[in-house]
C-alpha positions in Angstrom: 92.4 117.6 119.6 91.2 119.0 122.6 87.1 120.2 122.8 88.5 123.8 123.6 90.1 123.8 120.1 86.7 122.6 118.4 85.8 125.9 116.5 84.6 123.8 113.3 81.7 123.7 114.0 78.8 121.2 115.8 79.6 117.6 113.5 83.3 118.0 114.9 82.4 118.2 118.0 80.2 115.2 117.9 82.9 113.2 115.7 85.5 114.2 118.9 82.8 113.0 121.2 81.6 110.0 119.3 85.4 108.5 118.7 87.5 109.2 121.1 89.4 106.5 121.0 90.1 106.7 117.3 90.8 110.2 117.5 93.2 109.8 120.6 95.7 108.2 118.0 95.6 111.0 116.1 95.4 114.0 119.0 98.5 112.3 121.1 101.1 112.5 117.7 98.8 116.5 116.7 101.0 119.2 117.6 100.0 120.0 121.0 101.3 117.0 121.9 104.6 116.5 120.2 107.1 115.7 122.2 106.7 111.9 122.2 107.3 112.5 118.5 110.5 111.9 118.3 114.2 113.3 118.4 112.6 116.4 117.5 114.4 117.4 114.5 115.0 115.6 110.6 117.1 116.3 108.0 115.6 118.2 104.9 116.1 115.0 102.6 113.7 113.2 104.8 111.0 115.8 105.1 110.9 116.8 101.2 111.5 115.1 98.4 111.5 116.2 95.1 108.0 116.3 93.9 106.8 117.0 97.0 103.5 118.7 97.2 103.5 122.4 98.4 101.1 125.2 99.1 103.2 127.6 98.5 107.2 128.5 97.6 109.9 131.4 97.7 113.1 131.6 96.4 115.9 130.9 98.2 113.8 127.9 101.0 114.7 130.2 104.0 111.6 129.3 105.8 110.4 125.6 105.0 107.4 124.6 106.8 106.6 120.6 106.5 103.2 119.2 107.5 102.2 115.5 107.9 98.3 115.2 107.7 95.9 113.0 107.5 92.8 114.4 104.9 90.2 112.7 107.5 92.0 114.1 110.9 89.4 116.1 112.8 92.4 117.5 114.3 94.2 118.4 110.8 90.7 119.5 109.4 90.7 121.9 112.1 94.2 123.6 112.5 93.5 123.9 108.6 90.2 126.3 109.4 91.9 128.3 112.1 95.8 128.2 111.3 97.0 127.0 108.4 94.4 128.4 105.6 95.5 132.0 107.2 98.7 131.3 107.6 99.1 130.0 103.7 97.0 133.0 102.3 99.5 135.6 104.7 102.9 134.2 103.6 102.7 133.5 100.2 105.5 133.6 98.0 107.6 134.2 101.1 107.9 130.7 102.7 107.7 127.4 101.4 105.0 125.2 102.8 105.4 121.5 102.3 102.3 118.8 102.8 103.3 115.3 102.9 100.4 112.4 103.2 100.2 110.4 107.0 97.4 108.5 106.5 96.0 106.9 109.8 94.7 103.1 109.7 91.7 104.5 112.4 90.6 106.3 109.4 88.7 104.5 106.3 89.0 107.3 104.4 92.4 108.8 104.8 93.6 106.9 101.9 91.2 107.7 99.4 91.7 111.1 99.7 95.2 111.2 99.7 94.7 109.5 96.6 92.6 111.8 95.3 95.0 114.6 96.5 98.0 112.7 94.4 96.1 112.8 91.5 95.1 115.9 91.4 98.4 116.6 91.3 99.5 115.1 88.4 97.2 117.2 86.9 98.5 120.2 88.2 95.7 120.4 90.6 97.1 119.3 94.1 96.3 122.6 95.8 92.9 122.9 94.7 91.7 119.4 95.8 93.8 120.4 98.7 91.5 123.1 99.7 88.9 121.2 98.2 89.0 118.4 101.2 89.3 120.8 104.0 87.2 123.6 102.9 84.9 120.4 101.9 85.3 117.8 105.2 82.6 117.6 106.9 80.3 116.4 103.2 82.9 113.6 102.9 84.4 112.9 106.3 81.9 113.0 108.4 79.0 110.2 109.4 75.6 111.6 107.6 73.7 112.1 110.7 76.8 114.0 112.2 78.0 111.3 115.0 81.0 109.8 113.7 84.2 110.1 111.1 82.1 108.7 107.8 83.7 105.2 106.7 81.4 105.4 103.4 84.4 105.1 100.4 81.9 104.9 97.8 80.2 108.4 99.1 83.3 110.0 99.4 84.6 108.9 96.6 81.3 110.4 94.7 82.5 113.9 96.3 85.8 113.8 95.2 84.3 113.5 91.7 82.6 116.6 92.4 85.6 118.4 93.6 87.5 116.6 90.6 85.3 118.2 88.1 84.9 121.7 90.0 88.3 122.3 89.6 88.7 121.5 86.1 90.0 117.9 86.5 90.5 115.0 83.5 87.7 113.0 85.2 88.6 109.6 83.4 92.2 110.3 83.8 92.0 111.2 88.2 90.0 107.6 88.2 93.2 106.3 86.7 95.6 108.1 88.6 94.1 107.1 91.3 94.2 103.9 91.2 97.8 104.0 90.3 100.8 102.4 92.1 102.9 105.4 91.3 100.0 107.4 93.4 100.2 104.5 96.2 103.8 104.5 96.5 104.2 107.9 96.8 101.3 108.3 99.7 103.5 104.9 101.5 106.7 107.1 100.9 105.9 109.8 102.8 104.4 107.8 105.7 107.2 106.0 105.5 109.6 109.3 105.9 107.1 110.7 108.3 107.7 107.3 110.0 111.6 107.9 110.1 111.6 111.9 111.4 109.7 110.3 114.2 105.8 111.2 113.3 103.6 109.1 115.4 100.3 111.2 114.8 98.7 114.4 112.6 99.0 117.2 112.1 103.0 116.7 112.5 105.0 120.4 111.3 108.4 121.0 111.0 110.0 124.1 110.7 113.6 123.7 108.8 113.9 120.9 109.9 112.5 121.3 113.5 109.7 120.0 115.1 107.5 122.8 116.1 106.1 122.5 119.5 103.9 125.3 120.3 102.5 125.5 123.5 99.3 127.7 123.0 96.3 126.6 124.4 94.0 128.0 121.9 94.4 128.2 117.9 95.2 132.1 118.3 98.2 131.1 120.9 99.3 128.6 118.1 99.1 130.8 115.1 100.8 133.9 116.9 103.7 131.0 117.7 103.4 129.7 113.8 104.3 133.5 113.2 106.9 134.9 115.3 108.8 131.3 114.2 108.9 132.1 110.8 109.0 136.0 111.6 112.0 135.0 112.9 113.7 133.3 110.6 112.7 135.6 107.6 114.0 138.3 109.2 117.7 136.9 110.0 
């Protein structure tokens, strides 16, 4: 993501600065950036399956928004902060907003948090550790002394825990569920249909189908686009 979208604070902006190169992979498939992303559009089978994980739902699907996201994205961790935390809170019950796991190999802890995610849940949980991630990132996804992405599993892993048991979580059965194939193999699946719709980075969104392609330059320009999309649509 570009330094002019860094409103989360000083440790983003050193992460941004400190990997660069890592980040690159994940800033030239982010949003702003989409058009190498493929075809542009996938069908509704491919973007959610059932059991999909969602934010929030409304009768009827007329608005579906899909998002492929990496938990350890300084990019996804910030859209989160200044677009998509809003946007959930402002349409819900009237959309349905779809997350699907695109875990990038540049990050060591992508994977263990979509784990953690997934098994939260199968408890019931999933939007709670959800928020938990984001509104938690920078105690588990950053470097300690603020200067990189964190590649520490065993101190993340320590505050997912945390977040497991603040949210009312089994704690013996999320160790187990997260070690799980059926939790692996549902994080591979939806790389693997991100993969297919033509994701090649995070955050990835879709829009019924479409890929969005805003072309704000600042997360205000981006969330007023996010809007009058789905404005649009709900109002048809």
């Amino acid at each position: 993501m570009s330094k002019k979208y860094a409103k989360r604070g000083i440790s983003i902006n050193a992460v941004l600065t400190a990997v660069v190169v890592l980040v690159a992979v994940c800033v030239i498939g982010g949003v702003l950036l989409l058009h190498g992303a493929g075809p542009g559009t996938a069908s509704g089978a491919s973007l959610r399956k059932p059991g999909s994980n969602t934010l929030t739902e409304a009768p009827g699907e007329k608005v579906t928004v899909v998002e492929f996201l990496d938990y350890q994205c300084p990019s996804c961790a910030s859209y989160y902060d200044n677009v998509i935390k809003q946007l959930e809170q402002d349409y819900t019950g009237r959309i349905d907003f779809v997350t699907r796991d695109f875990p990038l190999p540049v990050h060591a802890l992508a994977v263990p948090a979509a784990k953690a995610a997934e098994a939260a849940a199968m408890q019931g949980k999933y939007r709670e550790m959800y928020h938990a991630l984001y509104d938690g990132y920078e105690s588990w996804a950053v470097a300690a002394d603020g200067s990189s992405i964190s590649q520490d599993v065993s101190a993340a892993r320590a505050r997912f825990d945390e977040f497991a048991m603040r949210i009312g979580l089994d704690l013996e059965r999320f160790h187990r569920d997260m070690a799980s194939p059926q939790v692996m193999s549902k994080i591979e699946q939806d790389r693997s249909d991100g993969a297919k719709a033509g994701v090649n980075g995070t955050p990835t969104f879709f829009i019924n189908g479409e890929l969005f392609e805003p072309s704000g330059r600042t997360y205000d320009e981006v969330s007023k686009q996010f809007r009058t999309e789905i404005d649009g649509i709900l109002a048809r």
